[in-house]
C-alpha positions, 0 to 999 in steps of 0.5 A: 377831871384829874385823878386828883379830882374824881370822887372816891367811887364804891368798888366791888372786886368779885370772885378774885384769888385774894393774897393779903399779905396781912399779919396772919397771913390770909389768902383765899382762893375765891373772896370778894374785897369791898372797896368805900371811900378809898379804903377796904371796907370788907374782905372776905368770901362772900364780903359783898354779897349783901352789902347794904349799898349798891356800888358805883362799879364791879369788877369780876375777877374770877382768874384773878389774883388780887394783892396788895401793890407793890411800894418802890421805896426808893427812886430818884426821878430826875433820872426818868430821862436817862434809862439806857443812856449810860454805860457802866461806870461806879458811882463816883464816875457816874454822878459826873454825869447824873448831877453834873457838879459843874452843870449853869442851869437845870431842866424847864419844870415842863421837863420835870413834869413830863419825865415825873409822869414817865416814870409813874406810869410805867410804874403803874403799868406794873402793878407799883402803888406807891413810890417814895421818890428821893428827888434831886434838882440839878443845880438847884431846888425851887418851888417851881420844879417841887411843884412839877414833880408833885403835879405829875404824880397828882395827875398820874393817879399814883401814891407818892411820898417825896423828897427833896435830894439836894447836898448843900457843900461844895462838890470836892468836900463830899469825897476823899482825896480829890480837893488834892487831886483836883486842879486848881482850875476845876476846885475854883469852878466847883467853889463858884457853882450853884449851891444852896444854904441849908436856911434856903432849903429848910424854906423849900421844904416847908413849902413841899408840906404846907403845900403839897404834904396830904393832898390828892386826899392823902396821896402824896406826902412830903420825906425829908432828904439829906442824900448822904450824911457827907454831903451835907452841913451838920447843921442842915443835917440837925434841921433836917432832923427836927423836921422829921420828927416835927411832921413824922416825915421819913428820912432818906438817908444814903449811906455806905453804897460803896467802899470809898464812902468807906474809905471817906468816913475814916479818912474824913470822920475817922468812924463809920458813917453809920456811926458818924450819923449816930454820933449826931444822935440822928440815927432814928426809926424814921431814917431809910437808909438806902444802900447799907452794903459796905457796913461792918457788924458795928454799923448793924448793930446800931442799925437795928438798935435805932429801929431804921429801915433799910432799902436794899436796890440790888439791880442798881448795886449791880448796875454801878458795881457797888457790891453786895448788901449783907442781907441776911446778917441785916434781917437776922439782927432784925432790920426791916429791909424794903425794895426800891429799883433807884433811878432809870439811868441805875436800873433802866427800868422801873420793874420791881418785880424784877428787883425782887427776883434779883434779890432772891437770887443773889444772896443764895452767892452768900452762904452754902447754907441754903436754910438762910436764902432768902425766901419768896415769903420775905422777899414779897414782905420786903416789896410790900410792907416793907415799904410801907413801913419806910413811908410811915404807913405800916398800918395802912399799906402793903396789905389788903385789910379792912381799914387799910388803904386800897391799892391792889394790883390784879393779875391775871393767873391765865399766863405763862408766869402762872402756868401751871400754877405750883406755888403761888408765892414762888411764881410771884418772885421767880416767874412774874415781870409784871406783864401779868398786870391787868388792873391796879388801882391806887386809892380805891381808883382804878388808874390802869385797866385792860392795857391803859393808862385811865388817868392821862392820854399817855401816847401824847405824852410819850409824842411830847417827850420825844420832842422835848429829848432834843433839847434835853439831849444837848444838854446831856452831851454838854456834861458829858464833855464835862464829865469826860474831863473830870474823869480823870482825877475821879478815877485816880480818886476812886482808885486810890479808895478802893486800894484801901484795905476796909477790913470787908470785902462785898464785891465777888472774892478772887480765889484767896478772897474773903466771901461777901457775906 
């Protein structure tokens, strides 16, 4: 049987040090949490003490923290295959190699399914809950290889929420400058690549709900996804859009992760792409918009007026050089703001714990003023019920609460993270990497106990992986020969863009320049 397939069985946690991060903000240095039919059905000292019904198992906790798991609200994970793979390039070079424009065909849907799995367990092995997948299909989307990602987090046991990632306009149209800088060679291949219509996509999507939106009782869930605002067709946008509000679907929106898309909304829209999407009276409560770096005090405010959320990745913004979110001008004009790690080839791994600590640690480069760093409380808020908030679930997930879905991660406080223990929430963010995880259970299922993985065999499938690397790695040096040649007129192009004067600067200031924030 799957973790798909098992009954919800009824769990007592015993005895653990409960941090709820619920409204009032509960914590408990001893307390029990009743566990029935997937959901929290009690907490408190005591809760399970004379419950009216035995329970199918209890687990001890005594030295334990119990705590709600963390939500990785943004991941790509057809990147599963790629972490340690790349060296350092911005974005617009290393899409050459992440979503080949040139690439004939894509990967079997067994490979789909493998690195999905990868991915997942990795993440459940630290304690991640949940994961709000933008998933990306190279050159094309199919019901095939929707169901390969699906069924992965099906067996795996983890909570997801996906999407489909797929532009629909040419390559050359989706950046400035480059139909002009391109050969013609190489602007009549992109012509002729795989692309799909937005009719063809909008069919697809309506098979990822109908078919997957609400199974594994509720475990996984359909998003819809335009990957970024210009690289898609209005149109598609607009049935994107009334898909979102037809289902309640979150929307993942990628705007504004570098200064040439900067560079690209004035030269191609003459306004924001934040503005842009505005325009198209788009900008909603159900859009994450990931990234938000190079974003003006305009574009905040349409942000918070449209009562958005915002992913901040900063490890991936790092990895690519993509610059500094203005964090705190965000949260002081009061967006929500959720965590994601990106895809393994962006952050190489899939530590959230380590996204956090990034997080706390970069914007105190922002200001002198340490009053406005950010602290360990919001940044735990922002890896927890953030993402849940993003995923349309706020009152559901993120926090332990009775009625609330049960995803809790246990960890043990005899480690060097919590030794000695001084503050509990600091530790949390600064001191913990996950490697305290002993325990996390998704939906009421325990689906990692004791150092395994309970749902699958994960050594046959680490043995099967290697195997299927050998084709996979034919493939990638295939694009990369691609890759190479195309870099030189992407590198003119970005060049050309970051030359551009935008009026901000979020990388690092030289001496004379203006600070990030």
């Amino acid at each position: 049987m799957t973790a798909s397939t098992l009954p919800h069985p009824s769990l007592l946690i015993r005895n653990a040090h409960v941090l709820t991060l619920d409204d009032v903000g509960h914590e408990w240095p001893r307390a029990d949490i009743v566990i029935e039919g997937g959901r929290i059905a009690a907490i408190g000292p005591d809760a399970g003490r004379d419950w009216p019904r035995p329970f199918g198992r209890v687990i001890d906790a005594e030295g334990q923290l119990a705590m709600p798991g963390l939500i990785n609200a943004h991941f790509h994970s057809p990147g599963n295959l790629m972490k340690g793979m790349l060296p350092g390039y911005p974005l617009e070079i290393f899409m050459l190699h992440e979503v080949p424009p040139l690439a004939p065909s894509g990967d079997a849907n067994r490979v789909a399914y493998v690195r999905t799995m990868l991915g997942a367990l990795e993440m459940l092995r630290r304690g991640i809950t949940a994961v709000h997948d933008d998933a990306y299909h190279v050159p094309v989307a199919s019901t095939g290889s929707i169901d390969a990602i699906m069924q992965a987090y099906q067996d795996a046991g983890i909570r997801a929420t996906v999407a489909i990632d797929q532009p629909n306009i040419v390559e050359y149209d989706k950046y400035p400058y480059l139909a002009e800088i391109l050969p013609e060679s190489d602007r009549r291949a992109m012509d002729a690549a795989p692309r799909q219509s937005g009719d063809e996509l909008i069919a697809l999507y309506r098979y990822l709900i109908e078919r997957w939106h609400g199974a594994a009782d509720g475990r996984l869930a359909a998003a819809v996804s335009c990957s970024a605002p210009q690289r898609v067709t209005v149109d598609y946008f607009q049935a994107l859009s009334a898909l979102s509000k037809q289902h309640d679907l979150p929307f993942n929106i990628h705007i504004l992760e570098t200064k040439l898309q900067r560079v690209l909304g004035q030269e191609k829209f003459g306004k924001s792409l934040v503005r842009y999407v505005h325009d198209l009276g788009l900008l909603d409560e159900r859009m994450m918009v990931i990234h938000a770096i190079w974003i003006d005090d305009e574009d905040i405010a349409l942000l918070a007026r449209s009562g958005c959320t915002v992913a901040h990745n900063p490890v991936c913004n790092l990895r690519l050089g993509s610059g500094v979110m203005p964090y705190r001008a965000l949260r002081d004009a009061g967006v929500p703001i959720c965590m994601g790690t990106d895809e393994m080839n962006t952050d190489d791994s899939v530590n959230l714990w380590f996204v956090a600590k990034t997080a706390a640690l970069l914007h105190t480069l922002a200001t002198p003023d340490y009053d406005r760093w950010p602290q360990p409380g919001e940044i735990l808020h922002a890896a927890t019920r953030g993402g849940a908030r993003a995923l349309r679930r706020a009152g559901d997930l993120g926090q332990l609460a009775a009625g609330c879905a049960a995803d809790i991660a246990l960890l043990d406080l005899d480690t060097v993270s919590f030794t000695p223990l001084n503050d509990l929430s600091r530790q949390l963010v600064h001191c913990e990497d996950g490697g305290s995880v002993r325990t996390t259970i998704v939906d009421g299922r325990v689906v990692f106990e004791d150092g395994r993985i309970t749902t699958v065999d994960e050594r046959a499938l680490r043995a099967e992986l290697r195997e299927l690397m050998k084709d996979y790695r034919k493939q990638a040096a295939a694009a990369a020969q691609d890759a190479q040649r195309l870099e030189t007129p992407y590198r003119q192009m970005y060049e050309r863009a970051c030359a551009q004067d935008v009026g901000m600067n979020r990388w690092l200031p030289s001496t004379s320049g203006r600070p990030i924030a």
